[in-house]
C-alpha positions in Angstrom: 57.1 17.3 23.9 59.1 17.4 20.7 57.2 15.6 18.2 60.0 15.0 16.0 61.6 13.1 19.2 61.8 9.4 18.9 61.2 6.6 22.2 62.0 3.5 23.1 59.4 0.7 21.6 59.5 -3.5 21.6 59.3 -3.7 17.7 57.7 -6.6 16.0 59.6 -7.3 12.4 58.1 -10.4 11.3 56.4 -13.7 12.0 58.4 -15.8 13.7 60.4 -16.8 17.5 61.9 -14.2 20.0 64.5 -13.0 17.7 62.0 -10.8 15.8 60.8 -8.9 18.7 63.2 -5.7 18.5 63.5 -3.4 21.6 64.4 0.0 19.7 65.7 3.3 20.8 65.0 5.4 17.9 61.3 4.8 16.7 59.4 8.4 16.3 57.6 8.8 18.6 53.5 9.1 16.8 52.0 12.3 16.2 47.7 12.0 17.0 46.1 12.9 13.9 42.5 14.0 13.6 40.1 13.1 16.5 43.2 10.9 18.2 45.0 11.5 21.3 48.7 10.7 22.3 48.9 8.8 25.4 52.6 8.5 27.4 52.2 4.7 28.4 52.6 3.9 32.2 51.4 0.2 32.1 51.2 -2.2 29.2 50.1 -6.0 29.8 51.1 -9.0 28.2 48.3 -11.5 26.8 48.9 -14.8 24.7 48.0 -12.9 21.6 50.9 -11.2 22.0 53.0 -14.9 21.6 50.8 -16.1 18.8 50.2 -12.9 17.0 54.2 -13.1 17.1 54.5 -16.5 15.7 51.3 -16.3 13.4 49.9 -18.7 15.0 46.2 -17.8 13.9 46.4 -19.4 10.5 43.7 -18.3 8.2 40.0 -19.7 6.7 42.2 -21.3 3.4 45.0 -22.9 5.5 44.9 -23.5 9.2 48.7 -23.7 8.9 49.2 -20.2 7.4 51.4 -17.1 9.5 48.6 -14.6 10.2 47.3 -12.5 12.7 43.6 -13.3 14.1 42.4 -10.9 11.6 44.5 -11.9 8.6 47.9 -10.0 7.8 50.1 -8.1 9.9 51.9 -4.9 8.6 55.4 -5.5 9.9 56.9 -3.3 11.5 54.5 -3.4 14.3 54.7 -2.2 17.9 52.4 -4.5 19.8 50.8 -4.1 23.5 46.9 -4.6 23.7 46.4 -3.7 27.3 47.2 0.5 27.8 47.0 2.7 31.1 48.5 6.1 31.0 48.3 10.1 30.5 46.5 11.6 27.7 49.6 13.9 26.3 48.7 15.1 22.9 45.6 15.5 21.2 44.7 15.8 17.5 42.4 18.4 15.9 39.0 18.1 16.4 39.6 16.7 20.5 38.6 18.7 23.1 42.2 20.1 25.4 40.2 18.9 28.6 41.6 15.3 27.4 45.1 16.6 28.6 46.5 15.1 31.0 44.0 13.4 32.0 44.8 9.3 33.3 43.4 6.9 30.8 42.2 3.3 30.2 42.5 2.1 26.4 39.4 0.4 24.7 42.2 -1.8 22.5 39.5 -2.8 19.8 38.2 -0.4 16.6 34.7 -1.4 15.7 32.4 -1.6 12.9 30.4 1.2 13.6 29.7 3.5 16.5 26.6 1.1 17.9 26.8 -0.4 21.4 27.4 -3.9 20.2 29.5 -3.5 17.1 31.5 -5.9 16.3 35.8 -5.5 16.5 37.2 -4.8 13.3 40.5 -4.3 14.2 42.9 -4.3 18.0 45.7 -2.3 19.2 48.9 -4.0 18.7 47.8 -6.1 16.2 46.5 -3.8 13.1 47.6 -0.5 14.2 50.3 0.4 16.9 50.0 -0.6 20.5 51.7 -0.1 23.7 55.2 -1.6 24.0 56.2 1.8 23.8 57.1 4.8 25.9 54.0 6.6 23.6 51.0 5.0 21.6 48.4 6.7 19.6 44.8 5.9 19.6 41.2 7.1 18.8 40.1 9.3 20.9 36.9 7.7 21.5 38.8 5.1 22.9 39.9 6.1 25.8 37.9 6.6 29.2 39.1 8.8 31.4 40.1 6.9 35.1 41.3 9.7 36.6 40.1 9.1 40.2 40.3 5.1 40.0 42.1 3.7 43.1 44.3 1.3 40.9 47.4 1.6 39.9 48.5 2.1 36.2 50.0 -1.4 36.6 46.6 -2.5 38.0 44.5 -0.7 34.7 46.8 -1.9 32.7 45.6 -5.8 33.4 42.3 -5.0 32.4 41.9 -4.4 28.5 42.6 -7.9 26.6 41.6 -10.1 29.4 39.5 -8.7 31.5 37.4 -7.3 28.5 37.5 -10.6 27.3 35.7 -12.1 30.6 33.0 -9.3 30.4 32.0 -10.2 27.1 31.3 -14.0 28.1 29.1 -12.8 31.3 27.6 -10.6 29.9 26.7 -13.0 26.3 25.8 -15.6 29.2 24.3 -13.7 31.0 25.3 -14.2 34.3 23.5 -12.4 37.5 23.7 -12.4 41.5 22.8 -16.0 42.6 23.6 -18.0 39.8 26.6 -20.8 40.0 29.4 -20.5 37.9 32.0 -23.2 36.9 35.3 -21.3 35.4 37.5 -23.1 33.9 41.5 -22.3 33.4 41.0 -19.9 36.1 44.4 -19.0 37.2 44.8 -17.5 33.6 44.5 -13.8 32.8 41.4 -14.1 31.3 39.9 -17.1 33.6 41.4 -14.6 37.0 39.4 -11.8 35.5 35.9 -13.9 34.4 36.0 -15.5 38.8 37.0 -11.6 40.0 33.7 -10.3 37.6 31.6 -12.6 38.0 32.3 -12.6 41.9 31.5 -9.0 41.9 28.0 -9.1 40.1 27.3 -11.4 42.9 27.8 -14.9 41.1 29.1 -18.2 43.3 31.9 -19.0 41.6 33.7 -22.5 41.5 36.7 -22.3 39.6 39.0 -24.8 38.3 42.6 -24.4 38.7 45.6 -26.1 39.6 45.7 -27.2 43.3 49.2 -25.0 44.0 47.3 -21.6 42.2 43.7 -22.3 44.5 44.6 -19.8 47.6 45.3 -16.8 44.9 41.9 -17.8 42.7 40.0 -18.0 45.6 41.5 -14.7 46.5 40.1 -13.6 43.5 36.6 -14.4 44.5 36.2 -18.0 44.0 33.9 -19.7 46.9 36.1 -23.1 45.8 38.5 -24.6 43.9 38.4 -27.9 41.6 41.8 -29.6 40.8 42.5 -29.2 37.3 45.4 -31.7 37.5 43.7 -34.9 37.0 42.1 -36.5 33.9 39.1 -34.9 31.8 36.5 -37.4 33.3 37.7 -36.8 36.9 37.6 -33.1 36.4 34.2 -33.6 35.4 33.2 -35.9 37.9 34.4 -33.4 40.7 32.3 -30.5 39.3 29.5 -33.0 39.0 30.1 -33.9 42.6 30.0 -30.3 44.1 27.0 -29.8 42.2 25.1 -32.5 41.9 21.7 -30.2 41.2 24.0 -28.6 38.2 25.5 -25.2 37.5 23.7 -22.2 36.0 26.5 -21.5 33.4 30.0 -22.5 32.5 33.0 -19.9 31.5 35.1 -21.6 29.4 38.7 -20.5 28.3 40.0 -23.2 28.0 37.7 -25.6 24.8 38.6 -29.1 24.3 36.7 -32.8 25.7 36.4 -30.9 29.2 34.2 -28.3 27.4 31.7 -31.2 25.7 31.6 -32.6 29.2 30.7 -30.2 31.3 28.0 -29.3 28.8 26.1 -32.1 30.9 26.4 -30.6 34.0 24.4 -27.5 33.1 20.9 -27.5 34.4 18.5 -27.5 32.0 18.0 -23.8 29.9 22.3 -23.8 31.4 24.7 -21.8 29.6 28.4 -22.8 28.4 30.2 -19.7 26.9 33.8 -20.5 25.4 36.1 -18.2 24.7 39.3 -20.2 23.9 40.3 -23.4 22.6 44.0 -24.5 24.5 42.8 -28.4 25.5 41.6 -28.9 21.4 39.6 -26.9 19.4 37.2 -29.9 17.7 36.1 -31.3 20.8 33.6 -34.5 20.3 30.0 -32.9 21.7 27.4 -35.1 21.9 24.5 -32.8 20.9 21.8 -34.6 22.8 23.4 -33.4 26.2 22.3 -30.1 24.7 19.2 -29.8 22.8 17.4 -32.8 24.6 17.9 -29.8 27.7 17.3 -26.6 26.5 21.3 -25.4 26.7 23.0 -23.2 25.1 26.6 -22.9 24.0 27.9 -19.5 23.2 30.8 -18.3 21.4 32.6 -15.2 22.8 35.4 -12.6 21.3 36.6 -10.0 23.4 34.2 -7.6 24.4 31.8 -4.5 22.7 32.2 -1.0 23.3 29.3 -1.7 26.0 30.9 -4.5 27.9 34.1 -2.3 27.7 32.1 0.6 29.4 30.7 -1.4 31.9 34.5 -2.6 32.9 35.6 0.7 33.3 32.9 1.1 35.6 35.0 -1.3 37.7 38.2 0.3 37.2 36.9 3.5 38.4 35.1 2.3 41.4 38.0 -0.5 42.7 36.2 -3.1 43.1 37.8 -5.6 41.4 41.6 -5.6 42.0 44.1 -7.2 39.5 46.7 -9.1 40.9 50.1 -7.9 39.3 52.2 -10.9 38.6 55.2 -9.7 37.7 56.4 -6.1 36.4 59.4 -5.7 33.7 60.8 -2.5 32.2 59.8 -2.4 28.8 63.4 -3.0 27.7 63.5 -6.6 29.3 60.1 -7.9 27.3 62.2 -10.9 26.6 62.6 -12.2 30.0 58.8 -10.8 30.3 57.7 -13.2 27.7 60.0 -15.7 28.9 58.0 -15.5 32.4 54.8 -14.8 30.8 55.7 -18.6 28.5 56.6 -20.9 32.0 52.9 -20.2 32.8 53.7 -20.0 36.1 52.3 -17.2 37.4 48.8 -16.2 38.3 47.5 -12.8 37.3 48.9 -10.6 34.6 52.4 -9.5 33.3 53.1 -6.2 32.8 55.7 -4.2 31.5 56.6 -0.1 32.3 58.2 2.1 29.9 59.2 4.1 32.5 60.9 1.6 34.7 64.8 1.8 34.6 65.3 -1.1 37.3 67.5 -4.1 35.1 64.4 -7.0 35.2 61.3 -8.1 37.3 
């Protein structure tokens, strides 16, 4: 294509409500530069990082109350979209042509060095360019070719953000076959994809949710559901009575009292990885439920270039399956993010570039 052309992108001006999300028809559209490829999006998700990297909602180490990204400031404008599925369509100098054309599932994360377990130094949509556009560039290194996966674009598209997020926790738990699993805020993007993963690596899975969202989570791979909709302590008390030996681990998105309670109903050497702070993010822990016990509480970000690898695994094979919420053109993001706000819906949000239909 022309590279002088320009596309159709969501734009991102400046901190603040809906109002500074711009759809815009006249944005260039990139040109790769060395070892980068062009890829024409088919799929992009939404993910809440999306909403508070919009509002700033991350704050920084000086002031809690400050507008920043997670990383620290956003260069405005900025095209966000973590979560990418599409065609390679251009490549810069020094990638190989075979690239070309060629259907492909975005790594969204830059890291620190080219090591396995590297940590993220920087995420698509958020420090450089993402994929609320008709065209996104990225590293080359970042993309894994899905050709021959069974999933949809729509379907790939789900997994970046979310479900790389839930393959990081298992695997910094490190959760195998046999073991029993409490997720919490499992009808959630990332909670949907931590019961479908840890489901699949042969995990029993007990997932709490609210009571009208069970039938889809246990879809998902869940062997039962806990009612979310009740107070902390009866939460607790429910997971406590479903497993009165105890739980292996605990996948938490979710943080809060809930968190420093279910702490106790790890077995002893039991693992509680958190990845997400919505109920309060200084819950009260009382420390003897975990040393006096041998437990361990982790701390989880997104994924490595490892975890990554091992999710594309899945994405090639088909055998996890995203559930597709809702799909919007990419011109109607508001009403997306309108949807994606009710939480309401159980699975992922995405939006298609190519999609002409006027809404969901």
């Amino acid at each position: 294509m022309n590279d002088q052309a320009t596309m159709t992108a969501a734009v991102l001006t400046a901190f603040g409500g809906p109002e500074v999300l711009a759809v815009r028809h006249d944005v260039p559209v990139p040109v790769p530069g060395r070892e980068q490829v062009r890829v024409r999006v088919g799929a992009a998700a939404l993910n809440n990082t999306d909403i508070w990297t919009r509002e700033g909602a991350y704050g920084t180490a000086d002031d809690p109350d400050a507008r920043a990204g997670w990383l620290g400031p956003i260069a405005f404008p900025r095209i966000q979209g973590g979560d990418v599925a599409g065609v390679v369509d251009a490549v810069g100098a020094g990638v190989t042509s075979e690239l070309l054309g060629r259907r492909v599932l975005v790594d969204p994360a830059r890291y620190a060095h080219d090591g396995p377990d590297a940590p993220i130094t920087a995420v698509l949509g958020s420090e450089f360019d993402g994929g609320f556009a008709e065209y996104t560039v990225v590293d080359a290194a970042r993309v894994h070719d899905v050709t021959g996966s069974p999933l949809t674009d729509e379907q790939l598209a789900c997994l970046p953000i979310a479900s790389g997020t839930a393959m990081g926790m298992l695997e910094r738990a490190g959760i195998v076959a046999g073991e029993t699993v409490v997720v919490t805020g499992a009808a959630g993007g990332v909670g949907l994809a931590a019961v479908g993963l840890a489901a699949a690596r042969g995990a029993r899975v007990t997932a709490v949710t609210e009571q009208a969202k069970a039938a889809l989570v246990e879809q998902a791979g869940a062997r039962r559901t806990i009612d979310r909709s009740g107070p902390v302590e009866d939460v607790v008390a429910a997971v406590r009575a479903a497993h009165p030996g105890g739980v292996d681990a605990v996948v938490d998105v979710v943080g809060g009292d809930q968190l420093a309670r279910l702490i106790d109903v790890l077995v002893p050497g039991g693992r509680a990885v958190v990845a997400g702070a919505v109920a309060g993010p200084v819950p009260a822990i009382d420390l003897r439920r975990l040393y006096l016990h041998n437990r361990v509480l982790i701390g989880s970000t997104m994924h490595t270039a490892a975890h990554f690898a091992k999710l594309v695994d899945h994405a090639r094979a088909g055998d996890i399956r995203p559930r597709v919420a809702a799909r919007y053109a990419l011109r109607a993001i508001h009403e997306a993010q309108q949807q994606f706000l009710r939480r309401e819906h159980v699975g992922k949000i995405v939006v298609v570039p190519a999609d002409t239909t006027p809404g969901e």
